[in-house]
C-alpha positions as CSV (number, residue, x, y, z in Angstrom):
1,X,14.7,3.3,6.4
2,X,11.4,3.7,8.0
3,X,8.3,4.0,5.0
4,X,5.4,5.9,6.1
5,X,2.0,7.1,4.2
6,X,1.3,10.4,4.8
7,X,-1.9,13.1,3.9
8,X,-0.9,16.2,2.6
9,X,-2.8,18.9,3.8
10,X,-1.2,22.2,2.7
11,X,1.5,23.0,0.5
12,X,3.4,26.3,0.8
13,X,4.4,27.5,-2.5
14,X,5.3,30.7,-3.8
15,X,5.0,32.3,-0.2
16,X,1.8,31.2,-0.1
17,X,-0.7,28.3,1.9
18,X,-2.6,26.4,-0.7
19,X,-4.9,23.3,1.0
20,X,-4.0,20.2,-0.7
21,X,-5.5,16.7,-0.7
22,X,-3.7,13.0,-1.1
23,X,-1.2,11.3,0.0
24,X,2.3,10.7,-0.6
25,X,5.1,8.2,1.1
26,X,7.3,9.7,3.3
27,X,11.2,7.8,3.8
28,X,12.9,8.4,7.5
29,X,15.9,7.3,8.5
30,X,15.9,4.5,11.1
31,X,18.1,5.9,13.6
32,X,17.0,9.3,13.4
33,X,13.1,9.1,13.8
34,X,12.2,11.4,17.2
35,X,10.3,10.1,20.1
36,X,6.7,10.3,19.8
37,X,6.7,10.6,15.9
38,X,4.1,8.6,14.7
39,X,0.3,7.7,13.5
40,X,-1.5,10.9,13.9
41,X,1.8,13.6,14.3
42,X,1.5,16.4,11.9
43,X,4.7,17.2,10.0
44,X,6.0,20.4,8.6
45,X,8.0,19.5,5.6
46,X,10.9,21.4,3.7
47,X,12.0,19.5,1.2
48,X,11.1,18.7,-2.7
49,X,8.8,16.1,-3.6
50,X,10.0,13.2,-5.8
51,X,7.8,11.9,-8.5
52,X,8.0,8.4,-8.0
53,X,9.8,6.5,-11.1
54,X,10.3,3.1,-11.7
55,X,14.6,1.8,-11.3
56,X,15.1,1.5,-15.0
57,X,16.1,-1.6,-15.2
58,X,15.4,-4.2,-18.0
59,X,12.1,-6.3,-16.5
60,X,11.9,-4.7,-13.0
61,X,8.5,-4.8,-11.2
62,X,7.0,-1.5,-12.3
63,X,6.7,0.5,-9.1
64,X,5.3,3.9,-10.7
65,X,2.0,2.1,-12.4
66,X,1.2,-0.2,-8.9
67,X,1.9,3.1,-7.2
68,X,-0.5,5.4,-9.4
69,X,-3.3,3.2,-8.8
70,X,-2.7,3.3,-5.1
71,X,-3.3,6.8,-5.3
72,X,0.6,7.9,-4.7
73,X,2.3,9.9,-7.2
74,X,5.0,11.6,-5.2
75,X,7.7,10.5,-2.6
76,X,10.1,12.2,-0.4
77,X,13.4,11.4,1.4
78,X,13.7,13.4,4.6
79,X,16.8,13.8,7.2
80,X,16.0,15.0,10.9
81,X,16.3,18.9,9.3
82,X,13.5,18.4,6.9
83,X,10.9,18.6,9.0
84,X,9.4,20.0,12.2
85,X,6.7,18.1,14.2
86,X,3.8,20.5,15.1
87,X,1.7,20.5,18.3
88,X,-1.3,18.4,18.4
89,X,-2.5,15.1,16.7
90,X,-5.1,14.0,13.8
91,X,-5.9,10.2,15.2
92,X,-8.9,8.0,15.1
93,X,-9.6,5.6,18.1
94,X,-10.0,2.7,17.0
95,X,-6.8,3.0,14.2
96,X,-4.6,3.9,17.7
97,X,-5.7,1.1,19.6
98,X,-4.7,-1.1,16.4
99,X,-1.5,0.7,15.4
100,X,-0.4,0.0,19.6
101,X,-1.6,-3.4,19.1
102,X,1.0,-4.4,16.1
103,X,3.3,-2.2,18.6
104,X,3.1,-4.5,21.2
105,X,3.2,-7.8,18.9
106,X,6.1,-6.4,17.4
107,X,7.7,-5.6,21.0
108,X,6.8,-9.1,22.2
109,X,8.2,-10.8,19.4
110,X,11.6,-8.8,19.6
111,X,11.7,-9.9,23.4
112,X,11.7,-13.5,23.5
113,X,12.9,-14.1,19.8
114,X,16.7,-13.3,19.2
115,X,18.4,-12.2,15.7
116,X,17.4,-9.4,13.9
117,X,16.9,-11.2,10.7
118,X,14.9,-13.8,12.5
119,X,12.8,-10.8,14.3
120,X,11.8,-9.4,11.1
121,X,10.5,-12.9,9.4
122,X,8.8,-13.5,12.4
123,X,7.3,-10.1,12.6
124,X,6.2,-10.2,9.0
125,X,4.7,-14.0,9.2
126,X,2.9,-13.1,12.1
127,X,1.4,-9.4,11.3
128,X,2.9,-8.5,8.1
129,X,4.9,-6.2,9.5
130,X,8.2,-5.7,7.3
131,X,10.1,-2.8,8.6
132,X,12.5,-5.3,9.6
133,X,12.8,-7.5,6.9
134,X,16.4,-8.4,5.5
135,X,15.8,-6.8,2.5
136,X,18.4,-10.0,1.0
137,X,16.0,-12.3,2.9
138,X,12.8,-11.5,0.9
139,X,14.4,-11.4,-2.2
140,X,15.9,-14.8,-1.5
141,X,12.3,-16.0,-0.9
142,X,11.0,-14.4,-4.4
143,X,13.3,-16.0,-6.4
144,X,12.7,-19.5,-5.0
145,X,8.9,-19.1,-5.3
146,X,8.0,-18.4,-1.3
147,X,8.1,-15.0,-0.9
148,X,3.5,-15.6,-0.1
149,X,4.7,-16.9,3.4
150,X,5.4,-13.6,4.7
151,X,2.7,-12.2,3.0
152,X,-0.5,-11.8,5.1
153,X,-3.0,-14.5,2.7
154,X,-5.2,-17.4,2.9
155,X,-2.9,-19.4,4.7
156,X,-2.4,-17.5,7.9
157,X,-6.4,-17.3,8.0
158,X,-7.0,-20.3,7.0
159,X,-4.6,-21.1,10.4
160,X,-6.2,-19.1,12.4
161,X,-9.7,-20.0,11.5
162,X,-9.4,-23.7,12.3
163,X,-7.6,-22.5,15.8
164,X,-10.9,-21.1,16.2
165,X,-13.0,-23.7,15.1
166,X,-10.9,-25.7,17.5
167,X,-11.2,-23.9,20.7
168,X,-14.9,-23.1,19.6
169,X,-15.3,-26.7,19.2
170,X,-17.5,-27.0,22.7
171,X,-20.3,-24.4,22.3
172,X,-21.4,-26.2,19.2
173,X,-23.0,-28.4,21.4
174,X,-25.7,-25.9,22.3
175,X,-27.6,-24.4,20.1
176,X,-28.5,-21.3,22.9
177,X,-24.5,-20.6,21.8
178,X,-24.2,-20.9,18.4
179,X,-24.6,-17.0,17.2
180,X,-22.0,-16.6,20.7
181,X,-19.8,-18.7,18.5
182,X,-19.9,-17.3,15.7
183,X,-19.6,-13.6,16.6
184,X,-16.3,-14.9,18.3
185,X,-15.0,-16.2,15.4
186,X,-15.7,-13.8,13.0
187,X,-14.7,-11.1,15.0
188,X,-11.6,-12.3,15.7
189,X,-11.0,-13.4,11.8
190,X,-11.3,-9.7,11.2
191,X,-9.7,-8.3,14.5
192,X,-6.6,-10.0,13.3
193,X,-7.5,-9.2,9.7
194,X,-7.1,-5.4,10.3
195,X,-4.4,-6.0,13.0
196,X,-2.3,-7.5,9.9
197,X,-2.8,-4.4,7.6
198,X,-6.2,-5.3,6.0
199,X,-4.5,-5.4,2.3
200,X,-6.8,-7.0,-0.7
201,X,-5.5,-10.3,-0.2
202,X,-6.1,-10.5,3.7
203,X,-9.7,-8.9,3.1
204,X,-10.4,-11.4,0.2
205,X,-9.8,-14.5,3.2
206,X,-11.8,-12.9,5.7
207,X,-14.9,-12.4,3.8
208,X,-14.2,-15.8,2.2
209,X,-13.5,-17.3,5.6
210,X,-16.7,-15.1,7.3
211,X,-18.9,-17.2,4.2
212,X,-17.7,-20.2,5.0
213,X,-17.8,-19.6,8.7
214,X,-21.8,-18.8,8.2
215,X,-22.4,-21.5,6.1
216,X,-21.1,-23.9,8.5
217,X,-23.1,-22.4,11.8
218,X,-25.6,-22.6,9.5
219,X,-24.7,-26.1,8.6
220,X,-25.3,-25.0,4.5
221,X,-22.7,-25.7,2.5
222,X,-21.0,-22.6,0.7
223,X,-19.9,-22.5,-3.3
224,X,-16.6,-21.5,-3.3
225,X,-16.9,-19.7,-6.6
226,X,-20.2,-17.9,-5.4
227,X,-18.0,-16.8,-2.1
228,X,-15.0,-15.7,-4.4
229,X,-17.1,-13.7,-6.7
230,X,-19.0,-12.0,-4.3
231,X,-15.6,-11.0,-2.0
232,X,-14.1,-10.3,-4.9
233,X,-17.0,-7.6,-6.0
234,X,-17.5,-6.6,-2.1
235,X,-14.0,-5.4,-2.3
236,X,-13.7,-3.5,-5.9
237,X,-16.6,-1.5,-4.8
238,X,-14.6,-0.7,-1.7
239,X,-11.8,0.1,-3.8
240,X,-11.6,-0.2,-7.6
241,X,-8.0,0.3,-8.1
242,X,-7.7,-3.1,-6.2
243,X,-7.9,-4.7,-9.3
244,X,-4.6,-3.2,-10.7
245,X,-3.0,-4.2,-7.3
246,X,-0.8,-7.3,-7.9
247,X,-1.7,-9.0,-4.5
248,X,-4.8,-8.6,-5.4
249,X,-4.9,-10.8,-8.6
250,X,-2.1,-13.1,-7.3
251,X,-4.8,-13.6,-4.0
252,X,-7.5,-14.5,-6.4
253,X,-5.7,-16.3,-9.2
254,X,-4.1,-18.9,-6.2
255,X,-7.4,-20.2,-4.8
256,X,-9.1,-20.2,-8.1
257,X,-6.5,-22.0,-9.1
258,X,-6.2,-24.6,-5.8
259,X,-10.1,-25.2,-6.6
260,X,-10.4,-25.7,-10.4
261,X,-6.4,-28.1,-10.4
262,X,-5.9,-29.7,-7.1
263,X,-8.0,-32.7,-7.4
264,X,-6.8,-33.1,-11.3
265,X,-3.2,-32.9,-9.7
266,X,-4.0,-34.7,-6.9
267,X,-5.1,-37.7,-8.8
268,X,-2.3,-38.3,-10.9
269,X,-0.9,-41.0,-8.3
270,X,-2.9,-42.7,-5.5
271,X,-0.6,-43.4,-2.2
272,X,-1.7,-46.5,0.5
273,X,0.8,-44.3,3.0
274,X,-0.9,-41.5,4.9
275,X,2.3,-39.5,5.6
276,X,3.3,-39.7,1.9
277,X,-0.5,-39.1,0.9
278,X,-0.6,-36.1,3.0
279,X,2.4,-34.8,1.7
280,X,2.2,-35.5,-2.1
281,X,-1.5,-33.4,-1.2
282,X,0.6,-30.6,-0.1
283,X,2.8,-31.1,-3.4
284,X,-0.6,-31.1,-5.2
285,X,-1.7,-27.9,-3.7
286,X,1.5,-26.3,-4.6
287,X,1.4,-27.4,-8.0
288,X,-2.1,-26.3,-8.4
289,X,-1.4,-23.2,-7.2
290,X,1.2,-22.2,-9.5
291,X,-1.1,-22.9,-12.9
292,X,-2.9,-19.2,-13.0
293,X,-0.3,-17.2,-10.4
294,X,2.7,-18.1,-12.8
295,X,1.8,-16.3,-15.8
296,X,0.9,-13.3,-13.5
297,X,3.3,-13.6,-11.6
298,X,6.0,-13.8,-15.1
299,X,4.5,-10.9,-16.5
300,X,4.5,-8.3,-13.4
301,X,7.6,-9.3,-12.7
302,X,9.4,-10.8,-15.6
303,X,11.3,-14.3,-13.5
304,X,10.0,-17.9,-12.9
305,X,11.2,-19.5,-10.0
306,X,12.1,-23.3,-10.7
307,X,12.6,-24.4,-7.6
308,X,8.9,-23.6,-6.1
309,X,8.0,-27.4,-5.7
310,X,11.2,-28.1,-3.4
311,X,11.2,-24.8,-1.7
312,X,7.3,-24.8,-0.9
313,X,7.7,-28.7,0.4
314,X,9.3,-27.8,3.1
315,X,8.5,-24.1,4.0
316,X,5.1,-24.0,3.4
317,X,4.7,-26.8,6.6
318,X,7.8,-25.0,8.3
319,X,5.9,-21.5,8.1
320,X,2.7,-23.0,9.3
321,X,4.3,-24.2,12.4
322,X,6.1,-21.4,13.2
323,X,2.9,-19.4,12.7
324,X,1.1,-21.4,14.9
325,X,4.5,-20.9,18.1
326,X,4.5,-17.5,17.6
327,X,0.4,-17.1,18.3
328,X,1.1,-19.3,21.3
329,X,4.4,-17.2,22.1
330,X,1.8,-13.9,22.3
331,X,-0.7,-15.7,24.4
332,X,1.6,-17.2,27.4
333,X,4.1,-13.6,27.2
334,X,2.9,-13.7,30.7
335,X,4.9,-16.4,31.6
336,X,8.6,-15.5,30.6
337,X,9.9,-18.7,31.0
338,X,7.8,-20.5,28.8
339,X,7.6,-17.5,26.6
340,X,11.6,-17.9,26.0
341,X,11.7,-21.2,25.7
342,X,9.0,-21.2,22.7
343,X,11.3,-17.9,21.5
344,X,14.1,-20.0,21.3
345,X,12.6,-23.0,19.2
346,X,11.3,-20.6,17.1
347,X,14.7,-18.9,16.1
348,X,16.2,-22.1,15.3
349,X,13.1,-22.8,13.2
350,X,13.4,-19.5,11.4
351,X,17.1,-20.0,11.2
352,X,16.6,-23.5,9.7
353,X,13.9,-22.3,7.0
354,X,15.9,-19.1,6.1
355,X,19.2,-21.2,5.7
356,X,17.3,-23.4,3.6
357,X,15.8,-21.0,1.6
358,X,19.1,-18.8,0.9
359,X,20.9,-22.4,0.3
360,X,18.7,-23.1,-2.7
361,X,18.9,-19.3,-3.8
362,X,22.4,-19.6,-4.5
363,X,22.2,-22.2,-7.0
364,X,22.8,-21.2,-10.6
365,X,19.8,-22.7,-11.9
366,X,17.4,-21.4,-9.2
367,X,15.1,-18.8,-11.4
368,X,15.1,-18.3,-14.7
369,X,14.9,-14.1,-15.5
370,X,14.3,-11.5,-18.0
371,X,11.2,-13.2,-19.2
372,X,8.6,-10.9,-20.6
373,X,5.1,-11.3,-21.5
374,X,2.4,-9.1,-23.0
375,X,-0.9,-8.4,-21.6
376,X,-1.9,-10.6,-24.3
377,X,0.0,-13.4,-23.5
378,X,-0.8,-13.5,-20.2
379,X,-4.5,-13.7,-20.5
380,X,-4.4,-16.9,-22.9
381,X,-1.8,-18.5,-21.0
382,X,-4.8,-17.8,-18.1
383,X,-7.8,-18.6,-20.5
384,X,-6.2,-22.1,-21.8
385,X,-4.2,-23.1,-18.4
């Protein structure tokens, strides 16, 4: 089914037209959504709101609470007769142009890549996207410890922002270009920032990455604490409720985390090979990372994965390649052939990391579940990590 946030703006009760404000999340049915439903149409509803409710099961994420402090309370399931569209639009320019942009990444995507299980990881790596995600898929990925590679984070900034620097690289020579630089770079940090869904955690890495990026035109160094507390305060006066949102604190607690343990992990053994060097430093970071995310992570919801280290070894690299194709795939669409060809590594890429992934899920020993913490708990296992 197709997820949709919606604005309520009247509600017809007892023969009567009462204005209402929020918003609720409205569930349609894949194959039975009508042409030219979409951002902006306006919907008249018959059918009975569902307070939203949490599954019941022993140690499940609870929905209901992450929902409440989004702001959503209610929920409705609705078939092609529970609704009628009405004439005219509410849309905002700039949100169109945005919402057709994702359109036409999705689109391109689905074009030259093949599979729709490999379509919906590539989708979601890309733009965060996951309308198409293999619902199997994702849960495969949580339970091995992976599931942040198709979550929109530091990483794929991080990517992007040294593509940048990279292709930057020559106006740096003239000081005349500088600031040209340096709008280019931050505006397309947050062009693809918003164009991924502008959650807490992408917003957290672009006005992280936007610090750093002004620091360095600047040629001042940045203090990666000062840049995290003061993104981390730009955004909870945006939105206090962020704080409550579990992307949020599992954003945070992972690069606070990277900086206080990496070089503690890192110097537990000291390698004269650069190729194992450089990957017992991508060990290192995913070791680090895991020190303040795991408790978090235990107590929202209540499994440890085991096999993080081997899993992250190799999909962490994997993803950050196939990243990297599909930006190149969206640049040269206007050359089919090469487009296809780069489609077609790229499925057997996805194909490969998903297999391996999956593989590992199905062993017995893979996650250890129905753990539960308290509030408590959690914060000392934070405070003495």
């Amino acid at each position: 089914s197709y997820k949709a946030l919606a604005s309520v703006e009247a509600v017809f009760h007892n023969r009567m037209d009462k204005s209402a404000k929020g918003d609720i999340i409205l569930y349609f049915k894949k194959d039975s959504v009508p042409p030219g439903v979409g951002y902006g149409s306006r919907l008249l509803v018959a059918a009975t709101l569902q307070a939203i409710r949490n599954a019941g099961n022993p140690g499940s994420f609870d929905y209901k609470t992450y929902s409440l402090f989004q702001g959503i309370t209610h929920q409705v399931y609705l078939t092609p007769q529970d609704y009628v569209v009405q004439p005219g639009v509410v849309q905002n320019s700039s949100k169109v142009f945005l919402f057709q942009s994702r359109i036409w990444v999705v689109s391109t995507l689905k074009k030259f890549i093949r599979g729709e299980k490999e379509q919906g990881l590539a989708e979601a790596l890309l733009i965060g996207y996951k309308d198409d995600l293999d619902k199997n898929l994702v849960q495969a990925y949580s339970n091995t410890g992976v599931v942040h590679i198709i979550a929109i984070s530091g990483l794929h900034l991080g990517i992007i922002y040294a593509i940048l620097l990279l292709l930057t690289a020559p106006m740096r020579r003239s000081k005349h270009l500088l600031l040209p630089r340096l709008l280019i770079i931050l505006g397309s940090l947050w062009l693809f920032s918003i164009l991924a869904g502008a959650g807490p955690s992408v917003l957290r890495s672009a006005l992280m990455f936007t610090l750093i990026a002004i620091g360095e035109s600047t040629a001042k160094k940045t203090n990666i604490f000062n840049t995290l507390s003061f993104s981390a305060f730009g955004l909870l006066c945006i939105n206090p409720f962020w704080l409550w949102d579990v992307g949020f604190q599992l954003s945070y607690a992972a690069v606070l985390s990277i900086v206080l343990f990496f070089r503690p992990v890192y110097n537990w053994f000291h390698l004269p090979n650069k190729l194992i060097d450089l990957t017992w430093k991508l060990t290192a970071v995913t070791i680090a990372a895991q020190i303040l995310t795991l408790p978090i992570s235990i107590y929202h919801f209540h499994q440890m994965p085991l096999l993080f280290l081997v899993t992250n070894f190799i999909a962490v690299p994997l993803s950050s390649l196939i990243l990297l194709g599909e930006i190149l795939l969206c640049a040269l669409f206007f050359l089919p052939p090469v487009a296809s060809l780069l489609g077609t590594i790229l499925r057997e890429l996805i194909v490969f990391m998903n297999s391996y992934i999956e593989g590992l899920d199905k062993l017995p020993f893979a996650t250890w579940n129905l753990l539960s913490i308290s509030i408590l708990q959690t914060v000392l296992l934070l405070v003495f990590a």
